[in-house]
ZAGULUM-915986 format. One record per residue (C-alpha): residue number from 1; residue in three letters; x, y, z. Coordinates in steps of 0.001 Angstrom, whole numbers, padded with zeros to 6 digits. Layout:
BEGIN
KOLSE     k     r        px        py        pz
KOLSE   NUM   ALA         X         Y         Z
...
***
This chain:
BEGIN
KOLSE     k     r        px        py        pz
KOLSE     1   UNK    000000    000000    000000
KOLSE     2   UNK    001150    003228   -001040
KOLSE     3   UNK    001994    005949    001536
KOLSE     4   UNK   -000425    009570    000996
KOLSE     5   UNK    001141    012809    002929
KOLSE     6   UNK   -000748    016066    003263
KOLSE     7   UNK    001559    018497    003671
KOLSE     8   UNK   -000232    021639    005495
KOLSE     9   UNK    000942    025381    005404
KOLSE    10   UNK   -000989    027699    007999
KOLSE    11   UNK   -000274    031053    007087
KOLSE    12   UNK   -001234    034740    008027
KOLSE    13   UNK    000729    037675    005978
KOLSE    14   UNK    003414    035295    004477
KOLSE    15   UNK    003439    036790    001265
KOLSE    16   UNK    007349    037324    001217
KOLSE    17   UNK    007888    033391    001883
KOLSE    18   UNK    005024    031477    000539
KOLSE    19   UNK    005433    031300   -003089
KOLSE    20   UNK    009371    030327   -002540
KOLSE    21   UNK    008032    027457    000169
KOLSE    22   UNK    005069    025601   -001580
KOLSE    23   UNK    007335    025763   -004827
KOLSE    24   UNK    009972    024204   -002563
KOLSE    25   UNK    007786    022025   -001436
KOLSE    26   UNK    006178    020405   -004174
KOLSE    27   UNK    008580    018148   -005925
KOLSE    28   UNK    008065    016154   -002596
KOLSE    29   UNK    004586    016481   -002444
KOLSE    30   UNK    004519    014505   -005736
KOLSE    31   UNK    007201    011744   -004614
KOLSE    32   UNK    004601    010790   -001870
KOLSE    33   UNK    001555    010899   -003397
KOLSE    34   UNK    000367    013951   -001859
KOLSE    35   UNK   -000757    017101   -001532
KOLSE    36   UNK    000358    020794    000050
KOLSE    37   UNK   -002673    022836    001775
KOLSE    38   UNK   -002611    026443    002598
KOLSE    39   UNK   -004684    027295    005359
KOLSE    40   UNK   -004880    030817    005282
KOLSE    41   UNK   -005730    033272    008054
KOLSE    42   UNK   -007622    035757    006785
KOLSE    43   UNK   -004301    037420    004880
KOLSE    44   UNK   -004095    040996    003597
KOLSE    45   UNK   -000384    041191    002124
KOLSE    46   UNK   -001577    039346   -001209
KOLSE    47   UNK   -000517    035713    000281
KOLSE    48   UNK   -004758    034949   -000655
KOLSE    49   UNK   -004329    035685   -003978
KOLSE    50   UNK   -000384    033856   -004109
KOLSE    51   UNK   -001909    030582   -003018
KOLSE    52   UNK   -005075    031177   -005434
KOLSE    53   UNK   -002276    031060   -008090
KOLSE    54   UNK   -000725    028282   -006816
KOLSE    55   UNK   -003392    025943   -006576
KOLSE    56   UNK   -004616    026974   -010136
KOLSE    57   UNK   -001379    026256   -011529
KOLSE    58   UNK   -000653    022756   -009631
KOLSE    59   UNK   -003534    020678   -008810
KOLSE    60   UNK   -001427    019129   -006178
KOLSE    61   UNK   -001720    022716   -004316
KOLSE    62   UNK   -005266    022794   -002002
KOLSE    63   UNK   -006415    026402   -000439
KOLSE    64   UNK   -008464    026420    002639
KOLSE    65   UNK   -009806    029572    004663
KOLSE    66   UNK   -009170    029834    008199
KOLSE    67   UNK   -011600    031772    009805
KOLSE    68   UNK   -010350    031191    013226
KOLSE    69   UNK   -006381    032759    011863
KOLSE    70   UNK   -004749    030439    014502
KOLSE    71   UNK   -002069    027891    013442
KOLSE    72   UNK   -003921    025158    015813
KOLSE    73   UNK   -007381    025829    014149
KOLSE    74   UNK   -005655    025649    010507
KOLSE    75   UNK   -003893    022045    011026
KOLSE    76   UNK   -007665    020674    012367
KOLSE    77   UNK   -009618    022272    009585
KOLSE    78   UNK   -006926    020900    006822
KOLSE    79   UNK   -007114    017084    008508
KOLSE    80   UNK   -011056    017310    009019
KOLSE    81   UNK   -011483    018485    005375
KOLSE    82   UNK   -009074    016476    003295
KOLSE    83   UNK   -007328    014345    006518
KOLSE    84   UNK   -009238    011004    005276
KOLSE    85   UNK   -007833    010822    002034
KOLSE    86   UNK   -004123    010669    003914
KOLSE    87   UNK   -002157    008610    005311
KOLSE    88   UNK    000339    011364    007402
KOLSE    89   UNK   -000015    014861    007763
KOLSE    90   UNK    003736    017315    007823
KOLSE    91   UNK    003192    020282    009412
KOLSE    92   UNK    004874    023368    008011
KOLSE    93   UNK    005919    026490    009587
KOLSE    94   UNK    005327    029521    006755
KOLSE    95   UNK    008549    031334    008088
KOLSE    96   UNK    010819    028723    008235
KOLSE    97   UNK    012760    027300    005728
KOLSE    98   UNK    013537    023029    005287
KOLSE    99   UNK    015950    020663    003504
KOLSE   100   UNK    015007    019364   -000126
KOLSE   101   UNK    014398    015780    001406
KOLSE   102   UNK    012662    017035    004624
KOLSE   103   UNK    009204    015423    004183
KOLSE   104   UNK    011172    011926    002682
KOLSE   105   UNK    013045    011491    005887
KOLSE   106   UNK    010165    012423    008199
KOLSE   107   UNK    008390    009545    006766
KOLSE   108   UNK    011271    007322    006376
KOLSE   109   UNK    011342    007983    010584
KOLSE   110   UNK    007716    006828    010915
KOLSE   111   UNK    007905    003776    008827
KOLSE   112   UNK    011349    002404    010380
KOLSE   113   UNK    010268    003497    013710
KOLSE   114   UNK    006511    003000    014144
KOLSE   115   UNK    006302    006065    015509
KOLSE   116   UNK    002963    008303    016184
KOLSE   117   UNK    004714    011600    015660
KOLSE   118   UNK    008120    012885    014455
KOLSE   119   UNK    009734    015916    015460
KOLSE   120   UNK    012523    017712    014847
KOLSE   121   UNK    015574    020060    016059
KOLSE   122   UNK    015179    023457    015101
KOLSE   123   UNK    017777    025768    014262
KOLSE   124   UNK    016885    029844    014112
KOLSE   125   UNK    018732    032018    012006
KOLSE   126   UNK    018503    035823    011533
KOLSE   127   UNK    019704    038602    008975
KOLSE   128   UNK    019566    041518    010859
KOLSE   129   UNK    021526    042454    013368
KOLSE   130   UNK    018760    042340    016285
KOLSE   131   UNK    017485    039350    014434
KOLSE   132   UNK    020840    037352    014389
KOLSE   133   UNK    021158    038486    018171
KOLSE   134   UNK    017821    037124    019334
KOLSE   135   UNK    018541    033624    017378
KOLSE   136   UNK    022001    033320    018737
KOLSE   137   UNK    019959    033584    021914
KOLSE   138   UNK    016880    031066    020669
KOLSE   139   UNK    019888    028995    019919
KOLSE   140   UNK    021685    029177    023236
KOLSE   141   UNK    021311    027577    026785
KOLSE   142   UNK    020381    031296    027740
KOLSE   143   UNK    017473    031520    025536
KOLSE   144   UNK    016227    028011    025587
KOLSE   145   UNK    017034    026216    028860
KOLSE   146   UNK    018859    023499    026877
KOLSE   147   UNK    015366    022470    025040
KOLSE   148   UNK    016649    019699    023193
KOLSE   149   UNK    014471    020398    019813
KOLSE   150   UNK    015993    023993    019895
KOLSE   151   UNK    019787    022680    020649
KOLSE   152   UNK    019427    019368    018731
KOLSE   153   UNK    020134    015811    019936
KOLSE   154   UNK    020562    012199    018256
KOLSE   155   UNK    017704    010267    017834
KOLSE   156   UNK    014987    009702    020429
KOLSE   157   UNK    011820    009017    021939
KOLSE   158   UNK    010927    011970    023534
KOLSE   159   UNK    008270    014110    025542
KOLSE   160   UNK    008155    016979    023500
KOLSE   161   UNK    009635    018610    019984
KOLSE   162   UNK    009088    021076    017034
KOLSE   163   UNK    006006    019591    015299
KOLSE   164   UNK    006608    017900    012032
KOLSE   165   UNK    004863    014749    011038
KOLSE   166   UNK    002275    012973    012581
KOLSE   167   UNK    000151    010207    011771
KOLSE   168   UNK   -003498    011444    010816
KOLSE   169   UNK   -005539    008550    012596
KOLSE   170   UNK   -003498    009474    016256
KOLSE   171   UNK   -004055    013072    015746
KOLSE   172   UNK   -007856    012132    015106
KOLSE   173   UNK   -008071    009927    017816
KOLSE   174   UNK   -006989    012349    020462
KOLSE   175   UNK   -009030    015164    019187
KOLSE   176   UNK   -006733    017200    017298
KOLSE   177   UNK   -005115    020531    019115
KOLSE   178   UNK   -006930    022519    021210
KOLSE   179   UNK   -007855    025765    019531
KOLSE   180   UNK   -007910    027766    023064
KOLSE   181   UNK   -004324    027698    022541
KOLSE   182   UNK   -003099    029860    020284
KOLSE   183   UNK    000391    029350    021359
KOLSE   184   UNK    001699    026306    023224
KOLSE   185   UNK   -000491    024242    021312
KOLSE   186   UNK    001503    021738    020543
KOLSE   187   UNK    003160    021414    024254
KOLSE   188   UNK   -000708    020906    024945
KOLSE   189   UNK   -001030    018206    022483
KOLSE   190   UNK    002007    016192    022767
KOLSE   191   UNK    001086    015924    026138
KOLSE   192   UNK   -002499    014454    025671
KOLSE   193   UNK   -000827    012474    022715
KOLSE   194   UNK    001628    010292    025091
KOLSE   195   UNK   -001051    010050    027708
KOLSE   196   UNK   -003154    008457    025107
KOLSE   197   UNK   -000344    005919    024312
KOLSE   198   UNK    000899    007634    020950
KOLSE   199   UNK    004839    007528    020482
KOLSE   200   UNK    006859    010573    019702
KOLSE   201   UNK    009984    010306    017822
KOLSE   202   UNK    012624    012962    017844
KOLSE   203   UNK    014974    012300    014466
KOLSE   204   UNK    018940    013715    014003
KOLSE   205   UNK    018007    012647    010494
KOLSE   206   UNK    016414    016343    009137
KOLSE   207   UNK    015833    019405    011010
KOLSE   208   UNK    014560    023141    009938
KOLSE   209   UNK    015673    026757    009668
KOLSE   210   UNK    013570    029052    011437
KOLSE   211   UNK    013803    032969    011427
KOLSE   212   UNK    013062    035209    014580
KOLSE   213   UNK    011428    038106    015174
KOLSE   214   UNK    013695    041008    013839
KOLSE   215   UNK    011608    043700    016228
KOLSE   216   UNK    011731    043818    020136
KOLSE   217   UNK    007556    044517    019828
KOLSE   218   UNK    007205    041644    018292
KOLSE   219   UNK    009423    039158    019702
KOLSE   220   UNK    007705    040642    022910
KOLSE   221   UNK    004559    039503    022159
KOLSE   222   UNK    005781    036505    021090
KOLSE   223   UNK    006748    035196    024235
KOLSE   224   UNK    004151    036815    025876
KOLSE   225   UNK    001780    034678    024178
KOLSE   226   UNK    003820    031425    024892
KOLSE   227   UNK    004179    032049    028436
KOLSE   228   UNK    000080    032356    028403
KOLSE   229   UNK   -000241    029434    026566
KOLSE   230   UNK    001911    027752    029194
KOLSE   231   UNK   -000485    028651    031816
KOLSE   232   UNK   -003597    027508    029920
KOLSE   233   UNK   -001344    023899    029718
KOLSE   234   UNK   -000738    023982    033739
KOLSE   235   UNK   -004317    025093    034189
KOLSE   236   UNK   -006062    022336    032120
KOLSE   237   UNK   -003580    019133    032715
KOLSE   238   UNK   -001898    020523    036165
KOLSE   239   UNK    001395    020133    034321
KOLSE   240   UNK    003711    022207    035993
KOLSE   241   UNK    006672    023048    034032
KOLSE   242   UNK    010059    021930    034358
KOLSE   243   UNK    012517    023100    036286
KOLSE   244   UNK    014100    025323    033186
KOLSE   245   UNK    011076    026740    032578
KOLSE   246   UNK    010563    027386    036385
KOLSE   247   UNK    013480    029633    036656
KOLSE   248   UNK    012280    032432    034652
KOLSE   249   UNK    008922    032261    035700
KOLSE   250   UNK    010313    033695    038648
KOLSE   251   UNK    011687    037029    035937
KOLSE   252   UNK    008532    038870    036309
KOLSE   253   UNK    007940    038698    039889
KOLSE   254   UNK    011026    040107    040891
KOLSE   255   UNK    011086    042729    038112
KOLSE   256   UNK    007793    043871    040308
KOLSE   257   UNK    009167    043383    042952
KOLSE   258   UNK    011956    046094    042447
KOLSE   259   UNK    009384    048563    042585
KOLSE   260   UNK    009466    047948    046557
KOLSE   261   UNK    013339    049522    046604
KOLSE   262   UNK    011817    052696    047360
KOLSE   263   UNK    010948    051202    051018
KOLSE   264   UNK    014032    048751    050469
KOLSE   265   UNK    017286    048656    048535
KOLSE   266   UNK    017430    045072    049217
KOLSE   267   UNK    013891    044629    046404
KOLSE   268   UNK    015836    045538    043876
KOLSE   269   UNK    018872    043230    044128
KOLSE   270   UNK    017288    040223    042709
KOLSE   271   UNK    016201    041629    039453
KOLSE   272   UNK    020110    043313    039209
KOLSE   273   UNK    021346    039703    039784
KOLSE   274   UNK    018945    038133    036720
KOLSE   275   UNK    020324    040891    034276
KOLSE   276   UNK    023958    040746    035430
KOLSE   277   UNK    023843    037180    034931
KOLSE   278   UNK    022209    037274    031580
KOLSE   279   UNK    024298    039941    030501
KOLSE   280   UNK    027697    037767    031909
KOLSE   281   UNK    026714    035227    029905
KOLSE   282   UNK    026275    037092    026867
KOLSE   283   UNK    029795    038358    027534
KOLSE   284   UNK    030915    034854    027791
KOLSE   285   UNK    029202    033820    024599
KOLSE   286   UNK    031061    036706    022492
KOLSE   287   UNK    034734    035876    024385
KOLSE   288   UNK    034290    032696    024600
KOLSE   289   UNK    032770    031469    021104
KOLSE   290   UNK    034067    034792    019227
KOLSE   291   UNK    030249    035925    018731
KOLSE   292   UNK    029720    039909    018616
KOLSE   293   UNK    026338    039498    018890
KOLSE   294   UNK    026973    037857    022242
KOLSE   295   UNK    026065    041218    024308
KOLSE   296   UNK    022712    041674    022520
KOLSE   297   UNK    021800    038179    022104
KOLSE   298   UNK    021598    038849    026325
KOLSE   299   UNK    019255    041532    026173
KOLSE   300   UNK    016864    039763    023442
KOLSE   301   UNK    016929    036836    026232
KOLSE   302   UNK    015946    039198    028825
KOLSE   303   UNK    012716    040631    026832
KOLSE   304   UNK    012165    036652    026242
KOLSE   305   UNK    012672    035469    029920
KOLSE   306   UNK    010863    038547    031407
KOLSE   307   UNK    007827    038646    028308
KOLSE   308   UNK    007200    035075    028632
KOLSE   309   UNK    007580    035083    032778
KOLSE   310   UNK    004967    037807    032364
KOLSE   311   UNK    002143    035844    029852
KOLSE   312   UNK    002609    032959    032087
KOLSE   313   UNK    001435    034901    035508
KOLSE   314   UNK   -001189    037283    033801
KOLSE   315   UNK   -002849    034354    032447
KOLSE   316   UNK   -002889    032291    035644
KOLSE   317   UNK   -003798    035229    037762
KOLSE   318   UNK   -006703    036859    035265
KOLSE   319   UNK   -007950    032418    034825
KOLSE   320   UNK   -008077    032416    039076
KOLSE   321   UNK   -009717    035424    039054
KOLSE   322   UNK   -012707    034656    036942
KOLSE   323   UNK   -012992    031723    038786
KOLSE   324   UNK   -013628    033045    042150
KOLSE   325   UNK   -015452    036010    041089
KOLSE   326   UNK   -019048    036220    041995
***
């Protein structure tokens, strides 16, 4: 029996990388008897009207609206729409970019493994120089707390990882993801996924290029959002995080807290010895590894630590709240 992949793109405002991608794409699409789906957000760059010409000129390109605009809503629409005609479903990140043989060796992975899921390592690159600073950053123990599907590790079973392929009858079984998440999401799902008895598989085999924020706005937000859609996890499954995602929770806190120095000098000393730290390390990183970016890559790590310390405690707060409100 022949193996069918959908490959899905969710995409909002990708107009600069979409054409470039599915094209990319598509000579695998056709090696596995498959298909590539753009869920689209609700775009107003012209990425609506790329993907209209797309799937006019290919009939192996699919277009799907996405009235809900999250990533999470897009993947459940695309497998509850066209999932039955498939056999695995890739997910693709819009701003990333991935090896000629990417989808090939995810698949390979399932087949030789058995495996429910495949991830991957993911490796962020940036152009400018705030951009190259905050990936040097993604891509250190600094910014990621030694994540292994940020710093990339042989091959695996694992927990958790950078969502890639996964079998469509698992992912149906379980319910899909959860579309109150729209970040986190797939923290969420891998999470009911292995407590449902699915497998995850973590492969050295492939991995993919992903590009930061290049603004401090947005790659504020960013992590904002994560650290909320942390909270919604802990809330719903009482999954508390581990313990390097438990050290900058505490970020926030003592940020606020240095508001007490004008009663105390003593309030502020905990929020001096986060940034001197951070900052020491970037230091280290630019001696130590010859990095010039080291020095900023510390400050985009601070707006990450502090941003996402901050999403994680408004949500949890504002969710208790409601709950004990009359």
């Amino acid at each position: 029996m022949s193996i069918r992949v959908l490959i899905v793109i969710p995409c909002l405002n990708e107009a600069e990388h979409l054409q470039g991608l599915a094209e990319a794409l598509l000579p695998a699409a056709r090696r596995l008897n498959g298909a590539i789906l753009i869920a689209d957000g609700g775009s107003t760059d012209g990425t609506r009207e790329i993907a209209a010409r797309l799937a006019e000129k290919d009939p192996a390109v699919l277009v799907l609206d996405n009235p809900k605009r999250i990533q999470s809503a897009a993947i459940n629409l695309a497998v509850a729409r066209h999932g039955a005609d498939f056999d695995y479903m890739i997910r693709i990140d819009a701003h990333g970019t991935y090896p000629d043989d990417y989808c090939e060796r995810l698949v390979e992975e399932a087949l030789l493994t058995g495996a429910d899921s495949v991830v991957v390592a993911m490796q962020t690159v940036g152009f400018t120089p705030f951009q190259k600073a905050t990936a040097y950053a993604q891509n250190s123990k600094l910014g990621n707390g030694g994540a292994k599907h940020r710093l990339g590790a042989a091959s695996h079973w694992a927990d958790h990882g950078h969502h890639a392929l996964m079998r469509i009858s698992a992912f149906k079984a379980i319910g899909g993801y959860d579309e109150i998440f729209s970040h986190n999401e797939d923290a969420e799902f891998d999470y009911r996924f292995r407590q449902a008895g699915y497998r995850i598989w973590m492969t050295d085999r492939t991995s993919m290029v992903y590009y930061p924020r290049a603004k401090v706005g947005p790659l504020f937000r960013q992590y904002f959002a994560y650290g909320r859609g942390r909270a919604r996890n802990v809330l719903k499954h009482r999954a508390w995080p581990s313990l390097r995602q438990l050290l900058p929770l505490a970020v926030a806190p003592v940020a606020v807290g240095a508001l007490l120095a004008v009663v105390s000098w003593l309030a502020v000393v905990p929020v001096v010895l986060w940034a001197v730290a951070c900052i020491g390390y970037g230091m280290w990183m630019a001696l130590g590894q010859k990095n010039p970016y080291g020095p900023l890559a510390a400050i985009s790590a601070m707006v990450m630590h502090f941003a996402w310390s901050a999403g994680f405690w408004r949500e949890l707060l504002t969710t208790r709240n409601r709950r004990v409100a009359p």
